[in-house]
C-alpha positions as CSV (number, residue, x, y, z in Angstrom):
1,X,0.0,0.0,0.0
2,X,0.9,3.5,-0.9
3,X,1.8,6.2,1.9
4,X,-1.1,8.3,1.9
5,X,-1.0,11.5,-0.1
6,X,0.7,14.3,2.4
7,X,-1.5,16.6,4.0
8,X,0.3,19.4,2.9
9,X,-0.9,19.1,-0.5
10,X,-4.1,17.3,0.2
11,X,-5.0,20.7,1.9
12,X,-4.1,22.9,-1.1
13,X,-5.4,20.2,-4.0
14,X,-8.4,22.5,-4.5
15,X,-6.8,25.2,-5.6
16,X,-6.0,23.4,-8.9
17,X,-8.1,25.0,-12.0
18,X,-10.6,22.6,-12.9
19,X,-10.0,20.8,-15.9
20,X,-5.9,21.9,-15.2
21,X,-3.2,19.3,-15.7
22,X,-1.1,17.9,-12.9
23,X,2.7,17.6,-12.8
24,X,4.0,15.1,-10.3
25,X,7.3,16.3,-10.1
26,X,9.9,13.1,-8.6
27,X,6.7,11.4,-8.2
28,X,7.7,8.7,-6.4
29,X,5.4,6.1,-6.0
30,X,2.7,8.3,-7.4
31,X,0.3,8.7,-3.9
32,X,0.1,12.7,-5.0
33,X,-0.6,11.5,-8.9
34,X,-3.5,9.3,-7.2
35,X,-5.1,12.1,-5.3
36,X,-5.1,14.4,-8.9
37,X,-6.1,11.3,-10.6
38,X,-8.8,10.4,-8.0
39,X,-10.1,14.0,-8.5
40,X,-10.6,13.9,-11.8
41,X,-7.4,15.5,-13.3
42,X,-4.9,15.3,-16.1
43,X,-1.3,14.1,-14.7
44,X,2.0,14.1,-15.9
45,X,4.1,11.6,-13.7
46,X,8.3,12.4,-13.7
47,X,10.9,10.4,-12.0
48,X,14.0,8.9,-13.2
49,X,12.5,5.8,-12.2
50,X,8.7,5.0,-13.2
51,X,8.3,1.4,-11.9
52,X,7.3,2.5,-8.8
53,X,4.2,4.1,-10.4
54,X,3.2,0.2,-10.8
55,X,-0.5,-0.3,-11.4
56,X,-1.3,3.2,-11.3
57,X,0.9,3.9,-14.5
58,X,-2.0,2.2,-16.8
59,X,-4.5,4.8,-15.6
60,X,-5.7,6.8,-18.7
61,X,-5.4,10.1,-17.1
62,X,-1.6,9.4,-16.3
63,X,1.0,10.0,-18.3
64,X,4.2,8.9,-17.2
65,X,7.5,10.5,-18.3
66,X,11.0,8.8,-17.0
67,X,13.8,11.2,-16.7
68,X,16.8,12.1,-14.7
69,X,16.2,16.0,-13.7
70,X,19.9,16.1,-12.4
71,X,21.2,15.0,-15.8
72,X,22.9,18.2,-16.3
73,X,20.3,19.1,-19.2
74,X,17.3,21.9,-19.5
75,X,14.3,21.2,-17.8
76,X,12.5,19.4,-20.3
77,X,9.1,20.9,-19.6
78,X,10.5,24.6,-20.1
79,X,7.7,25.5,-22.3
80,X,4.8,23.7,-20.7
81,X,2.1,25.3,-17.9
82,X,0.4,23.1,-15.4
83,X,-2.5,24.5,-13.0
84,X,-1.1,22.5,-10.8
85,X,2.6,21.4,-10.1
86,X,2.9,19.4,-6.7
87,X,6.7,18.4,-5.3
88,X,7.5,16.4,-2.2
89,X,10.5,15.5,-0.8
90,X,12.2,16.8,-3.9
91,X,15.2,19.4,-4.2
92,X,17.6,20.0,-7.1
93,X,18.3,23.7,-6.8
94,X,19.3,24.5,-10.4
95,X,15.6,23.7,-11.9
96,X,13.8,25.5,-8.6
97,X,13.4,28.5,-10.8
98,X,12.5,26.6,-13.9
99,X,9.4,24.8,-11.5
100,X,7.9,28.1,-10.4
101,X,7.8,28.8,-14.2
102,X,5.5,25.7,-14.9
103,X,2.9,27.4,-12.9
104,X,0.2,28.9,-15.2
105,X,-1.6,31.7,-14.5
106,X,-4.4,30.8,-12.0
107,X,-2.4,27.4,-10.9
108,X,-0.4,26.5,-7.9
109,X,2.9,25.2,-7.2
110,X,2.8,23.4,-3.4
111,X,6.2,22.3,-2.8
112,X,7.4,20.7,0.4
113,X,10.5,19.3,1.5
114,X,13.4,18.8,3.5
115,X,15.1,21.9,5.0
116,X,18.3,22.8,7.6
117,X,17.4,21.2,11.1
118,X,16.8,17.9,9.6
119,X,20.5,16.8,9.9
120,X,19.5,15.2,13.3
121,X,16.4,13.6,12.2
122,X,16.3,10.3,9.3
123,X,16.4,11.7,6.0
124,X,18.7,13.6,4.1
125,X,21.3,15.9,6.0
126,X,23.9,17.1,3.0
127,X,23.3,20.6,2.7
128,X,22.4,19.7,-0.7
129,X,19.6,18.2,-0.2
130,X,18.3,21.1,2.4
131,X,16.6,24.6,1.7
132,X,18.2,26.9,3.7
133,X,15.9,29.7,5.7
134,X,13.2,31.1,3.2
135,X,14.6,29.4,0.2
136,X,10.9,28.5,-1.2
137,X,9.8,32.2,-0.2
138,X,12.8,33.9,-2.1
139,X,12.2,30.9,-5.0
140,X,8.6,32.4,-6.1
141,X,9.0,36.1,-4.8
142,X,7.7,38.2,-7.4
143,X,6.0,35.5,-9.7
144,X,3.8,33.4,-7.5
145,X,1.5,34.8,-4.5
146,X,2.3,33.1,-1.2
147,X,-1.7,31.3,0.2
148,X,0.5,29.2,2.8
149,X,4.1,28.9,4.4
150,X,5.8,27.2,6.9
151,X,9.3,26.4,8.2
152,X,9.2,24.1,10.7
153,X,9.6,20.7,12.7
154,X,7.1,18.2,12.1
155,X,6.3,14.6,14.2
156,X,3.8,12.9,11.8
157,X,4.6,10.8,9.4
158,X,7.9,11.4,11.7
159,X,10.0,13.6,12.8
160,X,11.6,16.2,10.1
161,X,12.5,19.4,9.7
162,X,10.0,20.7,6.6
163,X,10.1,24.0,4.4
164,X,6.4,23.9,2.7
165,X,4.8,26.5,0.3
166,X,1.4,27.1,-1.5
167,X,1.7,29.8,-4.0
168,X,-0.6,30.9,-7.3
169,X,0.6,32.5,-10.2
170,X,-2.4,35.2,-10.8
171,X,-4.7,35.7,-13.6
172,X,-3.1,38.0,-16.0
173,X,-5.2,41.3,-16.1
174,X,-7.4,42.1,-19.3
């Protein structure tokens, strides 16, 4: 059984357009694919490894796209928009700003990962692999609008320290 989608972007799910498309961004084992999916939603799945997607992978609504984001090569979804791009447990800081970008207007980017404080706690602990203070804020200031925020150390599913963001990329004005 899949871990249950995380609550962090369970919570903010609704804010995805109607009729929008989904990227899964290092998807995983797809549980936040299968909440869009489960809602009705268009997803595109990414990880450098799709097996993990298993049954979930033949759903009509899925697309599944295997690549390595830390290749060294452009971001290849520079000229797509999603309404909704959803990250967990993710970091590779040279395609942050190229993520933010995928938001179209009147979608939302909720990101949440690992951040400094967690070197104590299982899970990663190379500074690589940690935003530092803010990082997420400074990542979509002036393009996205901030709904939700926090920088902070979480117990449940277990004990981490967590950056987390919801942020829309407004309408442009007619």
């Amino acid at each position: 059984m899949n871990k249950p989608a995380s609550a962090w972007v369970t919570r903010f799910a609704s804010y995805v357009p109607a009729a929008a498309r989904v990227l899964d961004l290092a998807c995983g084992r797809g549980r936040h694919s299968a909440l869009f999916l489960e809602r009705g939603f268009r997803v595109l799945a990414v990880d450098r490894d799709i097996s993990g997607l298993g049954d979930l992978a033949a759903h009509p609504s899925l697309e599944a796209v295997q690549v390595d984001l830390e290749d060294g090569r452009d971001f290849p979804f520079k000229d797509e928009r999603f309404g909704g791009v959803v990250v967990a447990n993710y970091l590779h800081r040279p395609i942050l700003g190229d993520i933010v970008s995928a938001v179209a207007e009147g979608g939302i980017l909720i990101y949440e990962t690992f951040a400094k404080g967690n070197e104590p706690f299982e899970g990663p602990s190379r500074p690589d692999f940690l935003l530092n203070r803010g990082e997420l804020l400074e990542a979509v200031r002036g393009k996205l609008t901030v709904q939700a925020y926090e920088d902070l150390i979480v117990n449940d599913p277990r004990p981490a320290a967590i950056q987390r963001i919801a942020a829309v990329r407004e309408p442009a004005q007619h």
